[in-house]
C-alpha positions as CSV (number, residue, x, y, z in Angstrom):
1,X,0.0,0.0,0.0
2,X,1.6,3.5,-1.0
3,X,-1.5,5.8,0.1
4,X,-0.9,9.6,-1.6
5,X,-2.4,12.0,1.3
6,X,-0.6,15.4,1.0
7,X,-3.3,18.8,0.6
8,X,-1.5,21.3,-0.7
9,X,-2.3,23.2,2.9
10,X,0.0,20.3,4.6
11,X,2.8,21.7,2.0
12,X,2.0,25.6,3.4
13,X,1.7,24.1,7.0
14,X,5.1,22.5,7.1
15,X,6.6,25.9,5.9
16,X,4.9,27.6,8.4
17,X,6.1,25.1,11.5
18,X,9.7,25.9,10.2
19,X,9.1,29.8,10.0
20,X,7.6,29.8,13.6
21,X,9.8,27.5,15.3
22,X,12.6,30.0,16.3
23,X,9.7,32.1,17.9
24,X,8.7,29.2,20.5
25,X,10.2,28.0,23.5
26,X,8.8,24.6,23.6
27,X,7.2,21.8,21.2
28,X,3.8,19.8,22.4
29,X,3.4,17.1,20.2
30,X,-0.1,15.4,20.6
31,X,-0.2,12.0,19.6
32,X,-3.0,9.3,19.8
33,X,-1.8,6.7,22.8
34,X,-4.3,4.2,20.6
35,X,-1.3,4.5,18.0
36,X,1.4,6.7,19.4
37,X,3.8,5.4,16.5
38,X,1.4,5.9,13.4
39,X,0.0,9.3,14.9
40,X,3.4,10.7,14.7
41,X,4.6,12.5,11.7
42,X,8.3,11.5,11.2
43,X,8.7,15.3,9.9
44,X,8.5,17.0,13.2
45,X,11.5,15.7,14.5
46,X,13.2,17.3,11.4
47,X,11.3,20.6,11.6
48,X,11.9,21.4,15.5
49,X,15.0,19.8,16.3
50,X,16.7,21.5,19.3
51,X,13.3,22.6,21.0
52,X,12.1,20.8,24.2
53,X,9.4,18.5,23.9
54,X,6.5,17.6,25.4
55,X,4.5,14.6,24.5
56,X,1.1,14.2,24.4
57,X,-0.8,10.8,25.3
58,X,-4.4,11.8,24.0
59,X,-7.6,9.8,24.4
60,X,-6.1,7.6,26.7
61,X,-9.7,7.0,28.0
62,X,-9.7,4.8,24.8
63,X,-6.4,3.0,24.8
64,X,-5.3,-0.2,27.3
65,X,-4.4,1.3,30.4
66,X,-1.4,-1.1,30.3
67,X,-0.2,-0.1,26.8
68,X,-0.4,3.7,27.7
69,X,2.3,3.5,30.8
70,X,4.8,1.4,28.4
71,X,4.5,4.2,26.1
72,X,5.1,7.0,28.9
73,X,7.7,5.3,30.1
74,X,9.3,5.0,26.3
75,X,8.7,8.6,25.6
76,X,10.5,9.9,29.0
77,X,13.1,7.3,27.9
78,X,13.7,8.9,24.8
79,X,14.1,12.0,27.0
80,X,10.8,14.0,26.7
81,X,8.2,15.3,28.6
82,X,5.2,13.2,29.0
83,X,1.6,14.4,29.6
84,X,-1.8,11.7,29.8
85,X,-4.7,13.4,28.7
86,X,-8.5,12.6,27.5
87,X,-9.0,16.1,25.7
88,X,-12.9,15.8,25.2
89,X,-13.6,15.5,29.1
90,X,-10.5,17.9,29.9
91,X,-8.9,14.9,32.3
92,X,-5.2,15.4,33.0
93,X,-5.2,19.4,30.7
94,X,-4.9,20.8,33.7
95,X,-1.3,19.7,34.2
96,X,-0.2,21.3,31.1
97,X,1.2,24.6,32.2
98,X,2.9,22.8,35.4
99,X,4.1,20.3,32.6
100,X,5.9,23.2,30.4
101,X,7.3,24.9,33.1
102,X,8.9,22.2,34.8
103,X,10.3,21.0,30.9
104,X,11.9,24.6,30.7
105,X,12.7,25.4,34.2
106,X,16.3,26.3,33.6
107,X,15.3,28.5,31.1
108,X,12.7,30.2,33.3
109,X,15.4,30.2,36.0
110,X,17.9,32.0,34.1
111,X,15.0,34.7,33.1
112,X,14.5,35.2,36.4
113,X,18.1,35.8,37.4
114,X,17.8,38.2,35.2
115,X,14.7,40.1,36.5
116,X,12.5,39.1,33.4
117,X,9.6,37.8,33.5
118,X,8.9,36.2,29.8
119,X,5.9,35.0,28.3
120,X,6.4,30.9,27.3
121,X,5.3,30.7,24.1
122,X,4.8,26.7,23.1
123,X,3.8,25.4,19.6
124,X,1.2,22.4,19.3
125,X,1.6,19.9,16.7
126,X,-0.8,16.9,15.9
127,X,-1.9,14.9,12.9
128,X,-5.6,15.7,11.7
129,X,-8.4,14.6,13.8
130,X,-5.9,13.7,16.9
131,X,-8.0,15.7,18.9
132,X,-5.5,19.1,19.0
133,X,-7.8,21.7,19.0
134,X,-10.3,20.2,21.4
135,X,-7.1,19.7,23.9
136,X,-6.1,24.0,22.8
137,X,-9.7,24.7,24.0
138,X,-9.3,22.8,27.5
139,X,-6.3,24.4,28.2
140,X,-7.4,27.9,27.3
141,X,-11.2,27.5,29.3
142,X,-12.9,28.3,26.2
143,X,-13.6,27.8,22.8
144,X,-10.4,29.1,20.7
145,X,-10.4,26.7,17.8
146,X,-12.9,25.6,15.5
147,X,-12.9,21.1,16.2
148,X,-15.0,18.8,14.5
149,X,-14.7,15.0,14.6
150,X,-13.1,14.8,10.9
151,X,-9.5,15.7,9.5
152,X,-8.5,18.8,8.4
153,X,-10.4,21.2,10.2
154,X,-8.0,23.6,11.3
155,X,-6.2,25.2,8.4
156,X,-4.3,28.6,9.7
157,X,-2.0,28.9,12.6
158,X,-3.3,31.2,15.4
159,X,-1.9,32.5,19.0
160,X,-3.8,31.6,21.9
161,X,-2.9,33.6,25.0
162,X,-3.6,30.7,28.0
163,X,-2.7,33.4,30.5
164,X,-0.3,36.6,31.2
165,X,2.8,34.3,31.0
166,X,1.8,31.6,28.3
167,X,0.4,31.6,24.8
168,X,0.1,28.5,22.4
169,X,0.3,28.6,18.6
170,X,-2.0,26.7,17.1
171,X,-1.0,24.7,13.9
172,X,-3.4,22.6,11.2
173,X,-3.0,19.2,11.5
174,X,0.2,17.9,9.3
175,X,0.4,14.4,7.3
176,X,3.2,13.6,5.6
177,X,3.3,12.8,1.7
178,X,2.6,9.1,1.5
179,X,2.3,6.1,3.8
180,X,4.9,3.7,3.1
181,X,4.1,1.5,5.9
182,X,0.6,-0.5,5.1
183,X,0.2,-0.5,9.2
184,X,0.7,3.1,9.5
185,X,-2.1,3.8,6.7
186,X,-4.3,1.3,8.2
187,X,-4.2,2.7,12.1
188,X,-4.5,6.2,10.4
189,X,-7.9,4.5,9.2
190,X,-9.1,3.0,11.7
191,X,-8.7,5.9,14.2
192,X,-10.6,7.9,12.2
193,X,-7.5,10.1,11.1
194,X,-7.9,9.8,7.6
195,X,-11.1,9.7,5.6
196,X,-12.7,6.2,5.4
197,X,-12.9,6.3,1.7
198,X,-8.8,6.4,1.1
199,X,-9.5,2.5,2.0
200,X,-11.9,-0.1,1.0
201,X,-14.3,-0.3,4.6
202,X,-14.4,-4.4,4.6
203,X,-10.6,-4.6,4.0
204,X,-10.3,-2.1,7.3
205,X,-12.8,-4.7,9.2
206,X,-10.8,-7.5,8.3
207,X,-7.3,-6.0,9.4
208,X,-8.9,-5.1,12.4
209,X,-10.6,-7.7,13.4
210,X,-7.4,-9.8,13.0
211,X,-5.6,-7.6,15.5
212,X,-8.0,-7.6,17.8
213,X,-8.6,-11.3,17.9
214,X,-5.2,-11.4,18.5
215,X,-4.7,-9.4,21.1
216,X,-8.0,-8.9,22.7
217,X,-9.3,-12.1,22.1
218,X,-11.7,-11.8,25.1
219,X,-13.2,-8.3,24.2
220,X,-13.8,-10.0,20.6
221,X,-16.0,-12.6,22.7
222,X,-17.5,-10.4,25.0
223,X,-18.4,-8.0,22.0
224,X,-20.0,-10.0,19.3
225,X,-21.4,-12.7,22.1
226,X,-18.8,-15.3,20.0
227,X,-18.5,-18.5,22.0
228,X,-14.7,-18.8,20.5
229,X,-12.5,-17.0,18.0
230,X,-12.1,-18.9,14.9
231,X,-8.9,-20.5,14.3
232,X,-6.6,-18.4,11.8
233,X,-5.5,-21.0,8.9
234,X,-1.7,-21.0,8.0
235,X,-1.7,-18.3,5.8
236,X,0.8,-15.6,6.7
237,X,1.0,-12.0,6.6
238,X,-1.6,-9.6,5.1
239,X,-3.9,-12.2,3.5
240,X,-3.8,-14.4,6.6
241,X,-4.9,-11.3,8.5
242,X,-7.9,-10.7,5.3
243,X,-8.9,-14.3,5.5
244,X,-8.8,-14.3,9.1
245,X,-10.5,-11.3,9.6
246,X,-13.2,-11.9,7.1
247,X,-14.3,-15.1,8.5
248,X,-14.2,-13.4,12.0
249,X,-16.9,-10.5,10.0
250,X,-18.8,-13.6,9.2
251,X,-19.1,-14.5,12.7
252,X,-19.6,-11.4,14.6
253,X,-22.2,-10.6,11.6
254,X,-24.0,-13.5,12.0
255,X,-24.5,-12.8,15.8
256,X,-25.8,-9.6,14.7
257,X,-28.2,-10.9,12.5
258,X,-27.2,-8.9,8.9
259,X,-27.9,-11.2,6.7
260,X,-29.1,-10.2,2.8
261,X,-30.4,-12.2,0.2
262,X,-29.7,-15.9,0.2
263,X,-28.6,-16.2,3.8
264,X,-25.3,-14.6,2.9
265,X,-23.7,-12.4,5.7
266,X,-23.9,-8.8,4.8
267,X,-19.8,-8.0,5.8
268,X,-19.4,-4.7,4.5
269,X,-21.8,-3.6,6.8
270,X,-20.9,-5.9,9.7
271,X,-16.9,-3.7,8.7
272,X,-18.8,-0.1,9.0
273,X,-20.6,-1.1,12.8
274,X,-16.8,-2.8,13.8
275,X,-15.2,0.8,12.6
276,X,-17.8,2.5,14.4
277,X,-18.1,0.5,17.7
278,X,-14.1,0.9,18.2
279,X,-13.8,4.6,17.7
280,X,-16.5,5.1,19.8
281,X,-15.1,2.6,22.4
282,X,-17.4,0.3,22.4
283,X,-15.6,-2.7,21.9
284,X,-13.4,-1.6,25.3
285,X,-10.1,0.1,25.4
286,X,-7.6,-1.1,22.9
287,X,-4.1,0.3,21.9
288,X,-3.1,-1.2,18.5
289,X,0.8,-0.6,18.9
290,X,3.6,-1.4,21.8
291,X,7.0,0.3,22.4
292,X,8.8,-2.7,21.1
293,X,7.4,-2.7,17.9
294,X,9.0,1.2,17.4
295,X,12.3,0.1,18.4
């Protein structure tokens, strides 16, 4: 899969992130903890290299609880700042400011020494739809930036002043030219981060239902009201997960009842309610990537 996903507003965006970056003090990368690896654009580290960084961890109300602190504990590994939050009910915003003062506390030190009293300016960074401007609005205890639950929304940088020492700039969501990685594309997809129609819907069920009944087995069960998982055949690799995952649609469709003419299983429908019930968590809390796997 080599998916071609590049607006020509990404191209202006990525401009403007290397205009702006000498006028920031900090860098607050927001990432999905569902897929922290394929919610992060590889360009950033490029395009602010030398700025402290603060990551991130969003919707972590929707992730596995025990995925997310392997993943804090990665990030702070890797050196950075690390921040849990569930934008959309404002759990854990409130430790932003604490969080960027204590990243640049020798800096704010040294101003200090010096009788100044500077305001922290931070830039915000996040693929589309990763829930940036929802978390800007939390922070800033009103409504600064326009969110909807779709990519692409925001499509100029702004300033948001948080308070008399802090102000945000808020960037559009960047993407970066094409996904060599079929995984990447496919988490992009299933998160919602990309539009559903760059990818055919049943080949997204399939995929995921593969993973899931690998990992989550027992949320599969629980779910679709399956009395087992059935087996995967030998095939490996991407049409193992396809067959797999198709006859695991067939299942969980059946249990459902969508059934069209014949007695067939209607599976592109049983693909759209999977896609729907896991972004909207109702499938349980699932994170589709681990630390070791971006080593």
């Amino acid at each position: 899969m080599n998916i071609q996903w590049y607006p020509g507003h990404m191209t202006k965006t990525r401009r403007m992130i290397a205009d702006q970056i000498r006028n920031v003090d900090a860098v607050c990368e927001i990432i999905d903890a569902r897929i922290p690896v394929s919610s992060r654009n590889p360009d950033v580290d490029e395009l602010t290299v030398g700025k402290p960084r603060l990551v991130v961890l969003n919707r972590v109300d929707q992730a596995d609880p025990a995925a997310t602190k392997l993943w804090t504990a990665y990030f702070r590994s890797k050196g950075y700042a690390v921040l849990e939050t569930d934008a959309k009910s404002g759990s854990g915003t409130a430790k932003f400011a604490v969080a960027v003062r204590t990243l640049l506390a020798e800096k704010l030190k040294a101003y200090a020494e010096k009788g100044q009293n500077r305001v922290i300016r931070v830039m915000i960074l996040g693929i589309p739809n990763v829930g940036k401007s929802t978390f800007i609005n939390k922070i800033a205890g009103r409504k600064t930036a326009k969110t909807e639950d779709r990519p692409g929304v925001t499509r100029s940088k702004q300033w948001v002043p948080i308070d008399a020492y802090l102000e945000l700039l808020d960037t559009p969501g960047i993407l970066w030219p094409k996904f060599e990685d079929q995984s990447v594309g496919m988490n992009l997809a299933f998160t919602g981060a990309v539009k559903d129609d760059i990818l055919d819907v049943e080949t997204l069920g399939c995929h995921l239902m593969a993973y899931l009944a690998e990992r989550y087995p027992e949320a599969l069960k629980v779910a679709y009201k399956l009395s087992s998982i059935p087996v995967r055949e030998e095939e490996e690799g991407e049409e193992g997960d396809v067959a797999w995952g198709y006859r695991l649609l067939q299942a969980a469709g059946r249990k459902r009842g969508f059934l069209i003419s014949g007695g067939e299983i209607d599976t592109e429908r049983m693909a759209k309610i999977l896609l729907d019930e896991f972004r909207g968590s109702k499938l349980g809390r699932f994170t589709l990537e681990l630390p070791e796997e971006s080593v």
